[in-house]
Phi, psi and omega in degrees: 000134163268190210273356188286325172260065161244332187277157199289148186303337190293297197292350176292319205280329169286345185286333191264018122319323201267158182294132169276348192219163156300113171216199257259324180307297184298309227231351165259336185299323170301315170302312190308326162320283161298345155296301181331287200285349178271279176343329175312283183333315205272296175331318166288287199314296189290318158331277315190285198280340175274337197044068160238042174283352167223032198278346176237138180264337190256183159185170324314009141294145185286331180216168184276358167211041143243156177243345164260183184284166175235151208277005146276000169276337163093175204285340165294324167261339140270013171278314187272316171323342193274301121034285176310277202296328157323321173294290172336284174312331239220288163307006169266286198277012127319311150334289177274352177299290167318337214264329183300291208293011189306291188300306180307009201272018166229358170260316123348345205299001176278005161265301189310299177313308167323274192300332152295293178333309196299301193264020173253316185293264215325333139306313168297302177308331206279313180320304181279324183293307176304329182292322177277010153271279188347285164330321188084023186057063151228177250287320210255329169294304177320326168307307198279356182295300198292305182294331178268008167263326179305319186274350097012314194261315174310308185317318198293320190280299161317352210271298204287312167332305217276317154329280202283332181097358177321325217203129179115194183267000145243082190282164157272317189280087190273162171266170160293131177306093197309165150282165209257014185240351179312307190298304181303297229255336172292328171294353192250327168263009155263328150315326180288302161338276190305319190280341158316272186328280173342297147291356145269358168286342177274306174324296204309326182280026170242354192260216182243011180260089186255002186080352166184151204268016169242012168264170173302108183284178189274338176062019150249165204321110184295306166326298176306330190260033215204297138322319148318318182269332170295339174315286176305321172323315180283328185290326165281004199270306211288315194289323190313290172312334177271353169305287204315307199307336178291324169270293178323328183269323161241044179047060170253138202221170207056235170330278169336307190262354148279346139263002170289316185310291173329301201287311169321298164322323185272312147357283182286333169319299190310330171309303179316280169333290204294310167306338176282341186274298170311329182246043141209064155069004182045070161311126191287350183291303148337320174259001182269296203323305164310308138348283198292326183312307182268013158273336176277330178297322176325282156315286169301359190248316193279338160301305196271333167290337175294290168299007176267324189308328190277340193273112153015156143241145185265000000 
């Protein structure tokens, strides 16, 4: 028997409803996905930086005999309270993503899993947000709250490549072919990425945006590790540009050379930022900005190794 008629005659009759293909629905529910999970990023960030990290003191409640904020917590208890509820919206649309891909989960499942995942890490994030309340926000859970948002935004970004036919075993498309040094080094700047991503979180956690002025720092050298952290940064620098130059040298168009373009771009910003925040006092906008940045170096660095990985070699 199959699982469709094991379901009750009503959800059969909503089932036949629902897409047999990818269609227009299914592939803005991915972007939104991926706006989401950046907006996450950026929403924690202003938690963190407004030092509204205990603006709800409790969890899962806002209070111990609330479960939302109260208009006596003040502008703190709705940042984080906002906060919260984003993670909600963000499990709808994850939710309803499966729900599209329901007829699609086995001729699709490179969609389906992806969107089960997303929504399956959400409950986990939600888990960790609490544990980092708990904690008294500290430095090394908040690390680890922010980096399962980062791998969250890479989910999202394949999610969405596989959604448009860019990429996978169903492209629309074939891409154009690459040099055959194009793939290791866009995997070698995405990986730079992620240790980048990484190395700013032991910076943020030595630094003074600790999110509430009783939580705890990491207590090692913010200056060295500032340094440290700048090391993968050149590296993604140095690879991004030989990205470009393999397109500018052999005239390579499409995908490929709109995200080497992209990654580049997000790049020299993320520079810009990150040095300007350093030789001026680590400004909290500035470091929401460096946030919203290395959610996008995420996402465009896990985009252009995704199409190289799919493109020919020449």
């Amino acid at each position: 028997m199959s699982t469709a008629s094991r379901l009750p005659k009503s959800v059969q009759r909503f089932t036949t409803k629902l897409p047999t293909e990818v269609n227009r629905t299914i592939r803005r529910l991915s972007v939104l996905s991926l706006i989401g999970q950046i907006v996450l990023v950026v929403t924690g960030g202003a938690v963190r930086l407004t030092a509204s990290g205990l603006g709800c003191p409790t969890w899962p409640r806002c209070t111990d005999e609330s479960l939302v904020n109260t208009p006596e917590m003040g502008i703190h208890g709705l940042i984080e309270f906002g906060n919260r509820m984003l993670t909600f919206a963000l499990a709808a649309v994850a939710a309803l993503m499966l729900v599209y891909l329901w007829n699609l989960r086995k001729e699709r499942r490179d969609l389906f899993m992806l969107a089960l995942g997303l929504l399956a890490s959400i409950p986990a994030q939600a888990i960790i947000g609490g544990i980092t309340v708990l904690s008294n926000l500290n430095p090394w859970v908040v690390g680890l709250h922010f980096l399962v948002s980062m791998a969250l935004v890479v989910f999202a970004s394949l999610l969405v490549n596989r959604a448009f036919g860019r990429t996978g075993r169903f492209m629309k498309h074939a891409l154009p072919a690459l040099p055959s040094v194009a793939r290791p080094v866009m995997l070698a700047v995405t990986v730079f990425s992620a240790i980048a991503v990484m190395l700013g979180v032991v910076v943020t956690g030595a630094g003074p945006h600790a999110g509430d002025a009783d939580a705890p720092r990491n207590d090692l050298d913010w200056d060295l590790f500032s340094h440290i952290h700048a090391v993968p940064a050149y590296l993604i620098t140095a690879g991004t540009l030989l990205a470009v130059y393999l397109v500018v040298r052999h005239k390579i168009g499409g995908p490929f050379r709109t995200a080497a373009f992209l990654l580049l771009a997000v790049t020299l910003l993320q520079a810009v930022i990150g040095f300007t925040q350093y030789y001026n006092g680590i400004p909290a906008l500035l470091v929401g900005a460096h946030m919203l940045g290395a959610a996008l170096l995420m996402s465009a660095s896990t985009n252009a190794a995704d199409i190289a990985k799919y493109s020919p070699a020449k």
